[in-house]
N, C-alpha and C positions, 0 to 999 in steps of 0.2 A: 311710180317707183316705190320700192320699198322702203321704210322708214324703221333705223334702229338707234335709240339714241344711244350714246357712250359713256353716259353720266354716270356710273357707278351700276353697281346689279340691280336686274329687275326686282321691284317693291312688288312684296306683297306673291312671290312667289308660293305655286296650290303645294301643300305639303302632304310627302309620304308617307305611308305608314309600313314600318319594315316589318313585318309575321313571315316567320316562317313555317313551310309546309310540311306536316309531318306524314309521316310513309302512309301509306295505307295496308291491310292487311294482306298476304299474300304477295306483296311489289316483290316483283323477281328481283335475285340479289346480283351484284354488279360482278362484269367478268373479270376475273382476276391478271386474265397477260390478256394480249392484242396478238394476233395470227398476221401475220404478214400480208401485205396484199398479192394477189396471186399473176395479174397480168398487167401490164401499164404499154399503152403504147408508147415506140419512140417520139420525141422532144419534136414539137414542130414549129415553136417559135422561142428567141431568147428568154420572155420573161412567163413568169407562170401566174397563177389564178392569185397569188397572193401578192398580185403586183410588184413582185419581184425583190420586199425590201428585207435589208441587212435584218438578222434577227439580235436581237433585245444584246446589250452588252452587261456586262457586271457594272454599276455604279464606279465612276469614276476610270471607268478604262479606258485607254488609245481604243480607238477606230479605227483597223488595219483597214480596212476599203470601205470605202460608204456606203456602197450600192450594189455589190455586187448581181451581177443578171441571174437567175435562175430556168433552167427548159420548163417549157411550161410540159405541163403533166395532164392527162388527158385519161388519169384510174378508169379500171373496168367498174362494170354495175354489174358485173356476172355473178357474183357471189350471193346465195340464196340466202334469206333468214331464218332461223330455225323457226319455231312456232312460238318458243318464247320471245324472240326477237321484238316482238312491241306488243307487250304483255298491255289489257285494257286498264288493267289495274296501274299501270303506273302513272300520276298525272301529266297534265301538259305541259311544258316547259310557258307556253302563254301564258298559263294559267296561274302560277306565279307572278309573271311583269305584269300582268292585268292588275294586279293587286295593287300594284304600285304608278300604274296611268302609263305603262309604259308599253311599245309594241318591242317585240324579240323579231328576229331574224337569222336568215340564211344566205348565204351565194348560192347560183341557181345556175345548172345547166342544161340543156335537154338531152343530157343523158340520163339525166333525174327524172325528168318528169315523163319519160319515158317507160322509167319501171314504174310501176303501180305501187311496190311495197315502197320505195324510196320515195313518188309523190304521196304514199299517204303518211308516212313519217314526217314528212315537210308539212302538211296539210293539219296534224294534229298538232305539231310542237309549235310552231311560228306562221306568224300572222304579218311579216315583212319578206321581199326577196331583195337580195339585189345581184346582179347579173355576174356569173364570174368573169366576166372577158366580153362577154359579146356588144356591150354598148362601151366598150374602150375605143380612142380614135381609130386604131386601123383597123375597126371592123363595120363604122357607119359613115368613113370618107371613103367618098367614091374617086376612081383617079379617072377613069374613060368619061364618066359624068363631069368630072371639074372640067378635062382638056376642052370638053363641046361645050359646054357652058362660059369658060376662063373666068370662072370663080369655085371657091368651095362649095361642093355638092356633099349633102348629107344623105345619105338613104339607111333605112332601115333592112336588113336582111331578113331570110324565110325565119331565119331563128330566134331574132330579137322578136318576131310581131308572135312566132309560136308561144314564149315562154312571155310576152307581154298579155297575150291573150287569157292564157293558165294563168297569168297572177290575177287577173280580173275577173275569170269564172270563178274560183276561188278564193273571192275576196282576201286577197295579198296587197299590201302598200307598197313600194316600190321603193326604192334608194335608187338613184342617176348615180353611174360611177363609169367612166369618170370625163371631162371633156380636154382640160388643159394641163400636159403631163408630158415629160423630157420623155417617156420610154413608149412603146407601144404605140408612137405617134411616127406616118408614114413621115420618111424624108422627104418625098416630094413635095410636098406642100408648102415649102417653104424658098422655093427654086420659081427661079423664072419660066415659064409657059407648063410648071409644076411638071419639068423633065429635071433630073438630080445630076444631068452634065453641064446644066445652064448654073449661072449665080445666083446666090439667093440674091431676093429680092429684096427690099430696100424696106426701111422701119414703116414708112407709110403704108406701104402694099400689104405688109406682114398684118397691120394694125387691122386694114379695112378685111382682111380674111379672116380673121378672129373673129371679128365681130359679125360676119356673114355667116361662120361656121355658129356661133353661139346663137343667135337669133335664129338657126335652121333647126337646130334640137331640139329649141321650144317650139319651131312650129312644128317640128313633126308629127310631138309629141300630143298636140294638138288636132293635128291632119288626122291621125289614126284615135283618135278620142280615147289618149293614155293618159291624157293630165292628170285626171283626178285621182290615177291609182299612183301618183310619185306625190311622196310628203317633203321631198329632199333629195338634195343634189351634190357632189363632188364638184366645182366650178374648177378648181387648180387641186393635183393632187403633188408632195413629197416635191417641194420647193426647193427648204434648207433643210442645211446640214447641221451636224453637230454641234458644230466651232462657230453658230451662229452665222454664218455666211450664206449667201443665197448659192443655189447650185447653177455651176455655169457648164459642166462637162456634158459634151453629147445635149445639153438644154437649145434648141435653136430657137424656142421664141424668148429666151434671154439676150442670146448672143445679138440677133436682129434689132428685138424690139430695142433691149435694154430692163431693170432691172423693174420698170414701172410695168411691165408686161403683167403682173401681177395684178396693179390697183386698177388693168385696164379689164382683164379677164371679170373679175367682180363688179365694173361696171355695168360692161354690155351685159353681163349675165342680169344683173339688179334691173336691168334695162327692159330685158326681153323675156324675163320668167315671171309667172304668174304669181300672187301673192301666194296664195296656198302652197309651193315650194319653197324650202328653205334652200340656203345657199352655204355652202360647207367649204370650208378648208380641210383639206385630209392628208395625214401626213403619219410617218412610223418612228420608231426611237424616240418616240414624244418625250419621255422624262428626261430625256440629254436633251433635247430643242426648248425646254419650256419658257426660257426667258427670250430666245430666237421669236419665238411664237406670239410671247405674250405683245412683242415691239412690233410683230409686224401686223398684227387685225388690226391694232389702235391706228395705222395707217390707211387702210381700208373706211374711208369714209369720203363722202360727199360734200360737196360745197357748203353746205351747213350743217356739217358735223355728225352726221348719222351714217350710222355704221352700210356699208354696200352687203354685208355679210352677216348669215344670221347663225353660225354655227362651228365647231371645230372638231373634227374626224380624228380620234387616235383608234388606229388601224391595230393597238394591243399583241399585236403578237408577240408572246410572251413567253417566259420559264417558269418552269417549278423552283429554279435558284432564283428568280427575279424577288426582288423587296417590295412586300407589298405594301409598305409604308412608304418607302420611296413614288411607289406610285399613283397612292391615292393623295400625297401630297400635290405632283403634278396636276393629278383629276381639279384636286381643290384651288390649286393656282391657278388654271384656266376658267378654271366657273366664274373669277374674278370678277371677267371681263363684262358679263351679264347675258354673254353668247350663250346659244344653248350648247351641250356639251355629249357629244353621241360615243361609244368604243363601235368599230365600223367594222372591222375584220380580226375578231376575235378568236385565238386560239392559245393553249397554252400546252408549249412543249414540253417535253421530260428532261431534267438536266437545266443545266445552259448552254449558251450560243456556242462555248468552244468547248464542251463535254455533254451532249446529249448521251443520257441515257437511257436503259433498256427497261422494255415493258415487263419487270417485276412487278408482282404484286405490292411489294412495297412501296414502290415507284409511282404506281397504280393510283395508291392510296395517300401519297403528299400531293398527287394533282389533283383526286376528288376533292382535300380540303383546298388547297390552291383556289379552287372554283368555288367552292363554298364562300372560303372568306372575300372572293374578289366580287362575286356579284353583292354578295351579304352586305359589303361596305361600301359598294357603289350606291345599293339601295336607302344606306344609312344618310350616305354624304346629299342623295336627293333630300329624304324625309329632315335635314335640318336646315334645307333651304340653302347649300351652300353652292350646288349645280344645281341646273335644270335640264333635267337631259330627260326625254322624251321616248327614247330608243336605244334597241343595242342590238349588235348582229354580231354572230358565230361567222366566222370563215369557213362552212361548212358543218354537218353536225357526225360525220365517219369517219374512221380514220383511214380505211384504204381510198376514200375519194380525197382525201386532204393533199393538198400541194405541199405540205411538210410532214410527210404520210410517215417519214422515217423516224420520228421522234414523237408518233403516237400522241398526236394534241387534243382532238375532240371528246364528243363526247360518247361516240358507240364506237366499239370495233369492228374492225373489218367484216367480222359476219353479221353486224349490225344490232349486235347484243348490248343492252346495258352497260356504263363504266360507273365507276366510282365519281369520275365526273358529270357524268350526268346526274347523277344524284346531289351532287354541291351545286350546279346549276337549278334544280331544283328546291332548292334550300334545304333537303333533307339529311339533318345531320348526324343522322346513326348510321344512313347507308354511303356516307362521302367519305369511307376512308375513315373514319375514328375509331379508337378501341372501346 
């Protein structure tokens, strides 16, 4: 079992050293607007690659809906790059977190890794993936496998082992995202003979399939000799809510199990994962949940008091009106706990949640600093020991493959040119938007 204890933060934490990178000669300059994406297929499931959460509020405002669903989105790769497009001169986005002990990331699909200019983009900026969709529940529960069997069957599909295979020629780490989650999880699973006309099935049945489903991930993960390329796991994703309240809507291993479904999820998982994985809570609107959050890890622990969890997921999607005082405050309250502390699905939109605005160049250039100052102080709050945070992953790095494509968040455009963000992701601070 894994052992974490909850005494106060890790002693003796290795510390960062924040430098920033300066331009090099000739680095192409960042594109001024974003060109629209040019083709999107129709929506084919409720929730999209950005696990479908509410985006960022203004401090202190009502929550009109928690959760709303979003179509998940399925951007073209048909857009070619021009030849400046990934200029050799610019540095690596690793090459930066390197500096600081830390791996960077991406979400990954095989429509990526199918263009060559898009896997070498992945290949030089980040040295983590993690899957957009494809290792979420309803795409590794099997239903014809569970009925023959009459337990939870996990299987891997062509696509998971495709882009599991490419993260490990490629030496890529992996992030597990995600296993126990209200949305993107089939309903049958949770019904008797796992037909959805039958009744669910009773807290014990529900209990002993959890923990069938979780012990099959790790062996899969195993079976196809992936272990070693995942550093870390999503075990529950986007629990509670704002108001502090656990989510009960559309949630069925709440309704069934009950609210311990939680302390039982990070059990079996602490149970059945290997040390080398960490085990994450991941969850969105992290700065309205932080005191929701901080009560419920300290819950997460074992008969002698060590922690079942080694980590907390804020999913960051973010604005350019968002306060980034507000939420490196959050960052710093969670580091508290001695958990290590990851931003999992990071992007930052133009505008805010209920006025997103348009890809002006000036616009442009509040999200290059945006990104500037948000990795800059993430970096800082490592180097004085106050997180420990190991990783950090981009929700993408284009903005026409973005699931919030509309509000221009990443860090290249549509034609896969340079932004002004990218250049504050990179700590370069003449070409991030400054005068």
């Amino acid at each position: 079992m894994k052992k974490r204890c909850i005494a106060g933060f890790l002693a003796g934490m290795v510390m960062f050293f924040l430098a920033a990178c300066g331009s090099e000669k000739g680095a192409a300059e960042p594109t001024a607007a974003v060109t629209q994406a040019e083709d999107f297929r129709e929506p084919t499931k409720e929730v999209g690659g950005g696990d479908g959460v509410e985006p960022m509020k203004e401090a202190g405002e009502a929550d009109p809906k928690a959760s709303p669903t979003k179509a998940e989105i399925e951007p073209t790769t048909d857009a070619v790059p021009t030849k400046e497009a990934d200029p050799t001169e610019i540095p690596a986005i690793q090459s930066v977190f390197s500096e600081h002990d830390m791996r960077v990331g991406t979400c990954l699909t095989t429509q990526m890794i199918d263009k060559s200019f898009l896997a070498d983009l992945i290949k030089k900026n980040f040295n983590s993936v993690t899957m957009e969709n494809a290792m979420k529940p309803d795409y590794i529960l099997d239903k014809a496998a569970s009925i023959k069997a009459g337990e939870l069957v996990v299987e891997f599909n062509a696509d998971i082992v495709k882009m599991l295979d490419w993260a490990s020629e490629n030496n890529m780490a992996v992030r597990g995202h995600t296993i126990i989650w209200h949305s993107q999880t089939p309903k049958w699973i949770f019904h008797e003979n796992f037909d959805t006309d039958a009744p669910f099935v009773t807290r014990e049945v529900m209990l002993t399939r959890m923990e069938n489903y979780i012990r099959q991930v790790f062996e899969k993960l195993d079976e196809y000799g992936y272990t070693d390329l995942f550093y870390a796991y999503d075990v529950v994703n986007e629990a509670w809510m704002e108001d502090g309240k656990i989510r009960e809507e559309m949630n069925y291993w709440y309704q069934i199990i009950g609210e311990d479904y939680l302390w039982h999820a990070f059990y079996y998982a602490d149970k059945y994962a290997p040390e080398s994985i960490d085990l994450y809570y991941n969850d969105y609107n992290e700065q309205f949940k932080t005191e929701a959050l901080l009560k419920f890890v300290d819950t997460l622990v074992d008969e002698e008091g060590n922690y079942l969890i080694d980590g907390i997921g804020l999913q960051a999607h973010l604005y350019t009106g968002d306060d980034l005082n507000t939420y490196f405050n959050t960052v710093e309250q969670l580091g508290t706990t001695g958990l290590k502390i990851e931003l999992t699905e990071l992007d930052v939109s133009l505008g805010t949640w209920q006025n997103k605005l348009t890809d002006t160049d000036e616009n442009l250039r509040t999200q290059g600093k945006y990104y500037y100052e948000l990795i800059g102080g993430l970096f800082k709050l490592a180097e004085e020991g106050k997180i420990h945070m190991d990783a950090l992953t981009f929700w993408g790095f284009a903005d026409g493959l973005s699931w919030r494509k509309d509000a221009s968040p990443l860090l290249y455009d549509t034609l896969y040119l340079p932004k002004y963000a990218l250049y504050g992701a990179l700590q370069i601070k003449e070409k991030a938007g400054y005068e």
